[in-house]
N, C-alpha and C positions, 0 to 999 in steps of 0.2 A: 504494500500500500504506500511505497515512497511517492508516489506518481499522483497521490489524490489530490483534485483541485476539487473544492467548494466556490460557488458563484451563488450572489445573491441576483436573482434572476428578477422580479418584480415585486412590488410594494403598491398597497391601495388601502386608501382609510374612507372610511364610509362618512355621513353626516355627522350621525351616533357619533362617532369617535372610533368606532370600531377597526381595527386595522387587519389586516390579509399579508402573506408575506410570502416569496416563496423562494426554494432553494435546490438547487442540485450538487450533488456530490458522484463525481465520475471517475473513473480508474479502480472501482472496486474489483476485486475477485468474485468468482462466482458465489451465490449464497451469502455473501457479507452483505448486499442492499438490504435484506431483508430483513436478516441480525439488523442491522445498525436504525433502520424505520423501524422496527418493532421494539426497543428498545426507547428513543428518540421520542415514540407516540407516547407509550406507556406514562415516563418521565414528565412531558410537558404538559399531560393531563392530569396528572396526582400530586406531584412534587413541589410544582410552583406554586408559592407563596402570593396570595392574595388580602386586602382587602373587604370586609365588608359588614353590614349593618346587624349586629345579632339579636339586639334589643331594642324597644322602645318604649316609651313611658311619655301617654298622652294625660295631659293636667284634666282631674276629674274622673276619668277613664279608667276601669279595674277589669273589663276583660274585652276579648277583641270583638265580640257578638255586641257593643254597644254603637251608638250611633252618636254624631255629635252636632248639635244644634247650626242650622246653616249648612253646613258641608254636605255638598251631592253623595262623597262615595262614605258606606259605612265604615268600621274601625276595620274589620277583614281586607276591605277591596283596598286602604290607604298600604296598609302591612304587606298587602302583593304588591304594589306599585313599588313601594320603599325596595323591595328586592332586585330593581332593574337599576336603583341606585353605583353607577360604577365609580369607585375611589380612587385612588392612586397615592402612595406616599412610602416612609419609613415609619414604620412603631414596631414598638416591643411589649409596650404593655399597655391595654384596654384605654382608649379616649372618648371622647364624650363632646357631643353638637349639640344644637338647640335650633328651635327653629319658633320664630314668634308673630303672629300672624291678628290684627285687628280691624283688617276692612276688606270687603268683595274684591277679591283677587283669583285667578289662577295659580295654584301654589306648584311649583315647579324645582326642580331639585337646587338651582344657584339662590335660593332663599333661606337653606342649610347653613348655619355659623359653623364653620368646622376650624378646629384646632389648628394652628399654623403649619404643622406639617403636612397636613391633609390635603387636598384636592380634587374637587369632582371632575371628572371628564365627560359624560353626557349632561350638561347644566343646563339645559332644556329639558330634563327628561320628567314627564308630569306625573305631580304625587297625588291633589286633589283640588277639589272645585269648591272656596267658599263665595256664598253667596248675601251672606249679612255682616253685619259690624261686628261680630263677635269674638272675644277672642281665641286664640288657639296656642295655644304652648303646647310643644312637642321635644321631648331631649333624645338624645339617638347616642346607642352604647357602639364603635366600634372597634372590632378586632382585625389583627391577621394572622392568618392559618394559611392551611392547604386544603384541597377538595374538597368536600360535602358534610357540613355538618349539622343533626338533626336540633330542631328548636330544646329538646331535653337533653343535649349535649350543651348546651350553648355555654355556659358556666356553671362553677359548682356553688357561689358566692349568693346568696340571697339579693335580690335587688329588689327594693318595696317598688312595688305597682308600675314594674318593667313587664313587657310581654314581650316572649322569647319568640325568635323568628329562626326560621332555616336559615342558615348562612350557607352562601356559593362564594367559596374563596376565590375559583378558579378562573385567574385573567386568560387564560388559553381554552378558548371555546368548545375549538374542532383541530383537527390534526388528520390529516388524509394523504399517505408517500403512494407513489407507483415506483415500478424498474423497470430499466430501459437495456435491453443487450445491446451491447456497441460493440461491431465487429473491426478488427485494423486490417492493414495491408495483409499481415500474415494470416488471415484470416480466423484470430484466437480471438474468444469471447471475454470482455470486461462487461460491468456494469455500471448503467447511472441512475443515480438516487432520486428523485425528486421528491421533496416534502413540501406540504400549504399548510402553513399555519395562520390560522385566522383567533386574534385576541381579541379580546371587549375593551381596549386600548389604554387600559391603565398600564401596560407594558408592549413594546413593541415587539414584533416577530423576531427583530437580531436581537434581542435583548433575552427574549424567551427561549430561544437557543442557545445562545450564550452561555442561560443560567443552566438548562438542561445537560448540556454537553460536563460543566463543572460539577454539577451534583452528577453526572455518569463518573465522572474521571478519581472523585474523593471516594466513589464510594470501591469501587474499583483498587484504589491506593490504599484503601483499610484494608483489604480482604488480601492484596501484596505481602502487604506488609507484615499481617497474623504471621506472628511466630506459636504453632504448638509446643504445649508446654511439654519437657522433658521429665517423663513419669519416672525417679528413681526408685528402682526394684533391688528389694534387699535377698541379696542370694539367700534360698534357704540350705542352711547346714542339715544333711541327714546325717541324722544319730545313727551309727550302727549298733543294734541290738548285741549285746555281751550271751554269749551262749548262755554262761550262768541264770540272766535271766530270761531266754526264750527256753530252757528247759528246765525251767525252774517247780513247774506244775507236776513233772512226767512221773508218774507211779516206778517205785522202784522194780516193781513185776513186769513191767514193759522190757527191763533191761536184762533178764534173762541171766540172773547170778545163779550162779551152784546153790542146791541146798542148801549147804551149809552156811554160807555165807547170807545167803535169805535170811535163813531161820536166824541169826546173829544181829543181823538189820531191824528184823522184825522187832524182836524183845528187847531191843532199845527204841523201839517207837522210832525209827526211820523208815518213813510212808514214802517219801519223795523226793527228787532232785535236792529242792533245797534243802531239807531236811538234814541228808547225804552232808550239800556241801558246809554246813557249821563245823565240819570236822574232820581235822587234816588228819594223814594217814599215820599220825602219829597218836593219839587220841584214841581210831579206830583200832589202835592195836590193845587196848584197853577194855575195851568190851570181852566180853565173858565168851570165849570158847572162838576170839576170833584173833588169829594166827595171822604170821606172814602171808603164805601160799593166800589167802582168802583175801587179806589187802592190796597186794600184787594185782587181783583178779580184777579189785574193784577199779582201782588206777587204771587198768590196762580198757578196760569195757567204759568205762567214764572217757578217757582219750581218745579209741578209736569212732564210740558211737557217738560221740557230743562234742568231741572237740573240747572238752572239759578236763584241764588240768588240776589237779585235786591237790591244794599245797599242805 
């Protein structure tokens, strides 16, 4: 992909404000257009960071099924209008407009007091119709996020006699790439990208890319960069079992002594291996009716069947 040019090919902004933008990317290898637009789309329609109105709290007013003396549209139809409201600015945390209204006007969004970072971009865009001298006070909570959030997402802070609205964060409307195969002189196949990205012009199409492509590249750069952790594993030492105690259980009848030496074992109450090994062959010469030749015997049948040295 050393070879890839990007052109920005056309640009159109509507009345609205609304802006269109479009872009190719050529020199791809085959199956990279589609990687790089399906990625591309994803990004600039969930990612970016928008603007918009989550709350509002009209003076008098406690829920959106009311209506307000004068005014054509009800509290519902004002709260859908308010959503076509498009912002544009820097915040980091929740501001707050006003909007204050006392004689027969068309109320229209550039009548919003918005905080000085703030700025509407459709300021034509119509909120409601009064028709008497009445007043109307209206405060407007905004945020910015990203994509879609529902009126019982809006916040978790209590706000007296706010009505929570959907918020549409999303300055990137639509997003639509095709691929184009380009064949060369040698007749080998590349491709070219084209992508339309159309905003609600609180940000521009190179702007929208711009951001998309940086949130592709960071997050790409974390996932680099992941070092797995190095799990250290403690050898385990295997104990080898000591004859003494894997045949420590074994009945002295298993071991097949002479009579005599049995009957000698027995009447000292040695049942067993271990029994056996409390007592060096000096000891067992002590016992009542048991001899060299029968000690011998034991030493020798204890070494060759167990591996058991008899001190």
């Amino acid at each position: 992909m050393t070879n890839l040019c990007i052109k920005f090919l056309k640009s159109e902004k509507t009345e609205s404000g609304a802006s269109h933008g479009q872009f190719s990317m050529s020199a791809l290898k085959p199956g990279q257009g589609v990687t790089i637009g399906n990625v591309l789309r994803r990004v600039l329609l969930s990612e970016i960071k928008g603007i918009s109105i989550t709350a509002v709290r009209f003076a008098g007013i406690s829920h959106e099924f009311s209506t307000m003396e004068g005014v054509r549209e009800d509290i519902l139809e004002i709260l859908l209008n308010l959503k076509g409201v498009v912002l544009k600015g820097e915040i980091s945390e929740p501001q707050f407009g006003r909007l204050k209204i006392q004689e027969p006007t068309v109320i229209t969004a550039d009548l919003i007091q918005l905080p000085a970072n703030l700025e509407i971009v459709n300021s034509n865009h119509y909120i409601a119709t009064l028709s008497t001298s009445n007043i109307i006070e209206i405060e407007f909570r905004f945020e910015c996020g990203a994509g879609y959030r529902l009126a019982n997402q809006t916040f978790t802070d209590k706000l007296d006699d706010f009505l929570q609205m959907d918020a549409i964060f999303m300055p990137v409307q639509k997003v639509d790439f095709k691929i184009e195969n380009v064949y060369d002189s040698y007749n080998q196949i590349t491709e070219r990208l084209i992508v339309d990205i159309f905003t609600d012009g609180s940000i521009t199409p190179e702007q929208a890319i711009t951001k998309a492509a940086k949130h592709i590249i960071d997050l790409f750069t974390l996932i680099s960069t992941y070092k797995t952790p190095t799990e250290v594993t403690t050898p385990q030492v295997k104990v080898s079992e000591s004859p003494e105690s894997k045949y420590a259980n074994i009945r002295i009848e298993e071991l097949q002594f002479s009579v005599r030496s049995y009957n000698c074992l027995k009447r000292a109450k040695i049942n067993t291996v271990a029994d056996l090994l409390e007592y060096s062959s000096k000891t067992l010469l002590e016992l009542r009716h048991f001899g060299r030749k029968s000690c011998d015997e034991v030493i020798t049948i204890l070494r060759n069947k167990l591996g058991i040295i008899l001190k």
